[in-house]
LOVEXZA-761112 format. One record per residue (C-alpha): residue number from 1; x, y, z; chain. Coordinates in steps of 0.25 Angstrom, whole numbers, plus 5000, padded with zeros to 4 digits. Layout:
<lodrens>
<lodren num="NUM" u="X" v="Y" w="Z" chaine="A"/>
...
</lodrens>
This chain:
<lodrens>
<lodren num="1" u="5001" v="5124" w="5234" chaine="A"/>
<lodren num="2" u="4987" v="5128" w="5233" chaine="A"/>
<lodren num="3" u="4986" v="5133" w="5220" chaine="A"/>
<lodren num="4" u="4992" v="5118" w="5216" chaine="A"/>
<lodren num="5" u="4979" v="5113" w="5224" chaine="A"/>
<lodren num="6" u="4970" v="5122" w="5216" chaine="A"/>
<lodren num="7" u="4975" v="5119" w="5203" chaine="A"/>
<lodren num="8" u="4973" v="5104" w="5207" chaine="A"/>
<lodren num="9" u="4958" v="5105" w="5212" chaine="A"/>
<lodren num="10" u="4953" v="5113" w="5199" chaine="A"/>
<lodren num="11" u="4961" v="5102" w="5190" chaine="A"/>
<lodren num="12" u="4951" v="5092" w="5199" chaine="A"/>
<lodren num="13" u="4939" v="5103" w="5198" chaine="A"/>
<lodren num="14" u="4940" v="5102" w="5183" chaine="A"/>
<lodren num="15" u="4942" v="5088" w="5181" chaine="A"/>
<lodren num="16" u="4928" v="5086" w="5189" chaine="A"/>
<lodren num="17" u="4921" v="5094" w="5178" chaine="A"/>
<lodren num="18" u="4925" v="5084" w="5167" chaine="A"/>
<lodren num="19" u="4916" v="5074" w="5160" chaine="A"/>
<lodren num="20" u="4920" v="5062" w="5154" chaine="A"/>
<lodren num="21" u="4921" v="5061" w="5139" chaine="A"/>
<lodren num="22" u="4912" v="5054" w="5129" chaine="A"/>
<lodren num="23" u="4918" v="5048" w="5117" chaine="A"/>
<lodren num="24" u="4909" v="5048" w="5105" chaine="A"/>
<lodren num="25" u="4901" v="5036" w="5105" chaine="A"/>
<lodren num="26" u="4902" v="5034" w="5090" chaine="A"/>
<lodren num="27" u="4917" v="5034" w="5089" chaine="A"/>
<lodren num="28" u="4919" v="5018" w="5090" chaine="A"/>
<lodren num="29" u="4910" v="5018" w="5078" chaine="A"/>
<lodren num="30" u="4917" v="5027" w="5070" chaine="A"/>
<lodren num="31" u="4929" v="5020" w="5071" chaine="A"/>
<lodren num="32" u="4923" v="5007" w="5067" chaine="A"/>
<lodren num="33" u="4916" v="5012" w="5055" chaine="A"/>
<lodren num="34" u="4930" v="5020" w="5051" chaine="A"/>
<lodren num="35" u="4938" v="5005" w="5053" chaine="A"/>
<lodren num="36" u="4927" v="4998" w="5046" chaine="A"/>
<lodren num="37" u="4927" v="5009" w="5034" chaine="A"/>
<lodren num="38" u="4941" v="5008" w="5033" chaine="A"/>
<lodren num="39" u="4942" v="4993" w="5033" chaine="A"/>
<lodren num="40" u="4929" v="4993" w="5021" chaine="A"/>
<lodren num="41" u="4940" v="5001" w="5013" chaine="A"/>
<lodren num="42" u="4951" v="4992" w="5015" chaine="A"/>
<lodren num="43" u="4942" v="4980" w="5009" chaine="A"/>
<lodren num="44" u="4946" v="4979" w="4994" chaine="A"/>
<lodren num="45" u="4936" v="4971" w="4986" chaine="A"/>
<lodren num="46" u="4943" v="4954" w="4984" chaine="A"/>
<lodren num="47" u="4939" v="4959" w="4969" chaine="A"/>
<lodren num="48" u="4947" v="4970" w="4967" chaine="A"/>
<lodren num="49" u="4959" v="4964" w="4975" chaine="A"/>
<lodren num="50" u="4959" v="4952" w="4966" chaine="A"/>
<lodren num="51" u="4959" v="4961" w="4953" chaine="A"/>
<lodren num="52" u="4969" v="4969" w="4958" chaine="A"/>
<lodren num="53" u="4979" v="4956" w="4962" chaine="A"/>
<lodren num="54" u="4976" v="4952" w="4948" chaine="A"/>
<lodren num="55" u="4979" v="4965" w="4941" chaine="A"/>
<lodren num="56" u="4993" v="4964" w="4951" chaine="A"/>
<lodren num="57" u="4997" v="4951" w="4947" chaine="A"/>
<lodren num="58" u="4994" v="4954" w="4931" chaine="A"/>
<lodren num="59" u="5002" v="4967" w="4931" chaine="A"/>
<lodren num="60" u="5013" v="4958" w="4938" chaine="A"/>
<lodren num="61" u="5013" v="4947" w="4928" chaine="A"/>
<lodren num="62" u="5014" v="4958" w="4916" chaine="A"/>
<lodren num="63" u="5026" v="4963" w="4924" chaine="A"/>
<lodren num="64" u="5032" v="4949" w="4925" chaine="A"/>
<lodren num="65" u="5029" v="4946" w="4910" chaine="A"/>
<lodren num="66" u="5033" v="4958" w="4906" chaine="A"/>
<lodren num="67" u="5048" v="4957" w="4911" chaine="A"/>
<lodren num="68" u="5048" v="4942" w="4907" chaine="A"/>
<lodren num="69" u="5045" v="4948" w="4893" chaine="A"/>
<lodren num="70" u="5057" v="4958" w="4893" chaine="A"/>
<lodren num="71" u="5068" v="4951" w="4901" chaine="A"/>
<lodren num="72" u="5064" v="4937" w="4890" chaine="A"/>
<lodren num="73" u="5067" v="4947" w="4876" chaine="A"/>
<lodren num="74" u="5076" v="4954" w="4883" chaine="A"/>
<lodren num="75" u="5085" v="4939" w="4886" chaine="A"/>
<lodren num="76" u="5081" v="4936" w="4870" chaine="A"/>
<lodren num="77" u="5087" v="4949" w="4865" chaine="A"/>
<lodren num="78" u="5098" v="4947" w="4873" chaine="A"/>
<lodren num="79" u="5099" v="4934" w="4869" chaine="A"/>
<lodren num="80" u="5097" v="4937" w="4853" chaine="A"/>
<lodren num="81" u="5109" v="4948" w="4856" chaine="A"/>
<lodren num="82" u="5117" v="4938" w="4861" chaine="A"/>
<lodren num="83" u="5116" v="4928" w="4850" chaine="A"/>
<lodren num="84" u="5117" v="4939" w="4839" chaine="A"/>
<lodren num="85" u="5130" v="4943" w="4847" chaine="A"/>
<lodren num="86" u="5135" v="4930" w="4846" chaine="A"/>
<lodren num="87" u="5132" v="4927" w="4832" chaine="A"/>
<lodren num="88" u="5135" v="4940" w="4825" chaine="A"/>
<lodren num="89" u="5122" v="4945" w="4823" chaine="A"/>
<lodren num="90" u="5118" v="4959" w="4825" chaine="A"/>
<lodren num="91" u="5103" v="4958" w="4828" chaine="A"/>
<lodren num="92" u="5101" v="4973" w="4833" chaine="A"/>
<lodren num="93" u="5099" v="4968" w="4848" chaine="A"/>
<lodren num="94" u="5113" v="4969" w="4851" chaine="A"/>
<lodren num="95" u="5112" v="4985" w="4849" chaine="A"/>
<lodren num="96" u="5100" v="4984" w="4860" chaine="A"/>
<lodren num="97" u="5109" v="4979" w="4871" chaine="A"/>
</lodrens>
């Protein structure tokens, strides 16, 4: 039992010999220049958003005419096919579908 007493009082011998710690003064600084740098990052120039919506919406209205394009001759041909079918005419198009 004794030897559980003296373990105990130089546990509570050591913890008298402790200091309290200091924490780095400038540490709440660094954190709010970090946050404010990485926020300045984020910030894309109104400029370069709006030329890079418009390059977005040109690419898709190319997109939108360039399928327009093909599907309206594609419905012609097969619309010329169809009369040529029809009539007797060979007009070469029929080979293609």
């Amino acid at each position: 039992m004794e030897t559980n007493n003296d373990e105990i009082e130089k546990t509570l011998q050591s913890l008298d010999t402790l200091e309290r710690v200091e924490g780095n003064p400038f540490l709440f600084a660094k954190i709010q220049y970090r946050i404010s740098q990485r926020n300045h990052k984020k910030n894309i120039n109104p400029v370069w958003k709006t030329v890079g919506v418009s390059f977005a919406l040109l690419l898709l209205f190319f997109n939108v005419l360039t399928v327009w394009n093909n599907l309206k001759s594609q419905n012609e041909t097969n619309i010329m096919v169809e009369l040529g079918n029809e009539f007797g005419i060979n007009t070469g198009l029929s080979q293609l579908y």
